[in-house]
N, C-alpha and C positions, 0 to 999 in steps of 0.2 A: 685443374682438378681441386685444389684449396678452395678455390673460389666457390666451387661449387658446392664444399662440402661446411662451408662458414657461412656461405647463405643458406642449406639447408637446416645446420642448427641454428643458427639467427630464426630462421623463419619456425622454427619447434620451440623456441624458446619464447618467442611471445606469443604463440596459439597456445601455449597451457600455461602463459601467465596467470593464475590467480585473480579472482574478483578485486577489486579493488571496493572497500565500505569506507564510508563516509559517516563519522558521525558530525562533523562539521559543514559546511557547505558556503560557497562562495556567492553562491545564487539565489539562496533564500534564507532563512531563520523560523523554525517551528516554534508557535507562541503557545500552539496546547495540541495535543494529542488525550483524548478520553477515549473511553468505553462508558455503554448504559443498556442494562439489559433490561428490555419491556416483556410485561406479559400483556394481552388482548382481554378485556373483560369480558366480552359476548361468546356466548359456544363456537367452538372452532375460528377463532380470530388466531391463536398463536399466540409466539413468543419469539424471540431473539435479541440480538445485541445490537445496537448502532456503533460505529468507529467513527470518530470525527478527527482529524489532522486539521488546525491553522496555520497556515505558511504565509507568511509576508515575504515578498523579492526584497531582496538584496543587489541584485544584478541584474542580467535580464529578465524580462517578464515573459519570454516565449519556452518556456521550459516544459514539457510532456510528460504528463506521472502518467505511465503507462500500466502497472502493477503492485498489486502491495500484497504482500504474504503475513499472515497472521496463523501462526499454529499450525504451522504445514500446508494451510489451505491458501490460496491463491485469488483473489480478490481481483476486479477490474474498477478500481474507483471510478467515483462520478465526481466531478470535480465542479467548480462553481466559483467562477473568478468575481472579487471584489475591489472597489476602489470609489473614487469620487471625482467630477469635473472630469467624465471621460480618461479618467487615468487610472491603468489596472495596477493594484497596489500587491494584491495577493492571491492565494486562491483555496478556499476552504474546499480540502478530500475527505468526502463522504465514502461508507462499506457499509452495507448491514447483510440480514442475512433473518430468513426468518420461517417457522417450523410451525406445523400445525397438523391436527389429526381432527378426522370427520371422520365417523361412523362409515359413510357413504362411499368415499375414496378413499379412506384409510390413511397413512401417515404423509404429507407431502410436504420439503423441505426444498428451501432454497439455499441451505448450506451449501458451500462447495466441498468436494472429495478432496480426502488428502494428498497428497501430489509429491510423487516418489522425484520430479526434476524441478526440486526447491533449492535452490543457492544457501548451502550451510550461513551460517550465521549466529553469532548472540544478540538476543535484545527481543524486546517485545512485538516489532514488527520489520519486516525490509522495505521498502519503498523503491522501485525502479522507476527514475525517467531519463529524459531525454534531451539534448539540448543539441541541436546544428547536428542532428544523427546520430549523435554519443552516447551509448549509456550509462549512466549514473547508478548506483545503487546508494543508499540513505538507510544507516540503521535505524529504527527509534527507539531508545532504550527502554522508555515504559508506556503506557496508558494509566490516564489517572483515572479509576472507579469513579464512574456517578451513583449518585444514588438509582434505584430501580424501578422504574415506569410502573406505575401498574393503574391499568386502564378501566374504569369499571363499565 
């Protein structure tokens, strides 16, 4: 009957283990993290922000960014792996996000909703991914302002 009841807390003890944040990583090294908010020159082009993340591997190269939270909102990056002689070195994570009003259809935003099942956190974004099934989380502490797009 111990037994039973040291495995039931064992096993309640690491299902509410706490997230575990990274801001170090063994598997890669963030070389820039920015933000750049554009506007559209032409009537109903828009406006919004780009998010860029550069990552160089450190470790393995099979690593899965599956999410990134910026502001509550919850992001599905587009990812885009770089390197040279067939050998993948890193992988630039793209977010954007982008708002526009027409008379015609009236306001239409590709923002995402803010999301009440967001992993607490400090820092200017979270970054979840993956590796051999595992997940990771990645804080990043800031985004550096670009200057602002403006398209005529």
């Amino acid at each position: 009957m111990k037994k039973l009841f040291f495995c039931i807390y064992l096993f309640a003890f690491i299902a509410c283990k706490p997230l575990q944040y990274e801001h170090q990583s063994a598997y890669f090294k963030i070389e820039s993290a920015s933000e750049q908010a554009w506007t559209g020159g032409a009537a109903g082009s828009g406006s919004g922000i780009n998010y860029a993340i550069k990552i160089w591997y450190t470790g393995h190269a099979d690593l899965v960014f599956e999410t990134l939270w910026i502001d509550g909102r919850k992001y599905t990056p587009e990812t885009r792996e770089f390197g040279k002689e067939g050998i993948i070195e890193g992988v630039d994570i793209l977010c954007n996000y982008k708002a526009w009003f027409n008379p015609a259809t009236e306001v239409y935003s590709e923002l995402p909703e803010k999301t009440k099942d967001i992993p607490k956190y400090e820092g200017a974004a979270l970054l979840k991914y993956s590796l051999t099934g595992k997940e990771h989380y990645f804080i990043i502490d800031r985004f550096q302002k670009l200057a602002p797009l403006n398209y005529p």
